[in-house]
N, C-alpha and C positions, 0 to 999 in steps of 0.2 A: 846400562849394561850393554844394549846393542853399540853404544860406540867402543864398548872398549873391546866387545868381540869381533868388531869390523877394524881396528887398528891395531887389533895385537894375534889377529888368525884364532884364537880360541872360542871353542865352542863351549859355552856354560850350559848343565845341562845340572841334574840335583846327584847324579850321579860322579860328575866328574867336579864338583864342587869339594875339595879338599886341600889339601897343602900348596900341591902346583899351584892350583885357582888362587890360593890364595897370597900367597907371593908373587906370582905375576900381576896379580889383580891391584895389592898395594903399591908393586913397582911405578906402575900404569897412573896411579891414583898423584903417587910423589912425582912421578916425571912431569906432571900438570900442573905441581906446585901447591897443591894442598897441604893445606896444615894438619898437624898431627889429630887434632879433635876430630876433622871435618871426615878426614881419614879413618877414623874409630867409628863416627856415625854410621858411615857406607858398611862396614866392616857389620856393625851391629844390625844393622837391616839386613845382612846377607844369613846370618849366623837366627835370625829370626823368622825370616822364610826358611830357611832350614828347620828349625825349627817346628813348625808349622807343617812342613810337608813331612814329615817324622811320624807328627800325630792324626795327621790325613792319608797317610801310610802310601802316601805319594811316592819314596821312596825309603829304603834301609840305611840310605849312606848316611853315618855319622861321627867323620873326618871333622865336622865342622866343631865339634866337642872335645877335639882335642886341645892340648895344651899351647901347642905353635899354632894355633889358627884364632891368637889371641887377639884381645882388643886394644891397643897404644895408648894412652891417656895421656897429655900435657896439662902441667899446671898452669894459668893464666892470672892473670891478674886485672881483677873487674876496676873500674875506673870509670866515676860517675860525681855529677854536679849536687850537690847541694841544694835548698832551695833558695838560701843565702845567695848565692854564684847565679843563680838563674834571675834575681830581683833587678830589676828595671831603673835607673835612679833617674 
């Protein structure tokens, strides 16, 4: 998170953690070239310290609950050996 508030002038704070944050924050995420999953993890750790600071009454804001501060999913496709294919001849 400190890089991307020293690369992009924004200051994260639990307050201003809402829609803006969160569109510049995924822009920030894709200009790096991250993939969409990797992209939803960050998104999901952000959305669970919020979370967290909610019920620690850390703060009131909760931007992070709406509907556009959602989470992206891509489908992948796992791909893996055998034990056949791993056998030694």
């Amino acid at each position: 998170m400190e890089t991307f508030q020293k690369n992009t002038g924004t200051i994260v704070t639990f307050d201003t953690t809402g829609k803006d944050f969160y569109i510049k924050f995924t822009d920030y995420l894709k200009a790096a070239n991250l993939k969409p999953n990797t992209i939803r993890s960050h998104v999901r750790r952000v959305k669970h310290l919020m979370n967290e600071a909610n019920e620690d009454k850390l703060t009131t804001n909760q931007e992070h609950r709406a509907r556009g501060f959602k989470v992206q999913k891509e489908d992948t496709d796992t791909i893996y050996l055998t034990g056949e294919c791993l056998e030694v001849e």
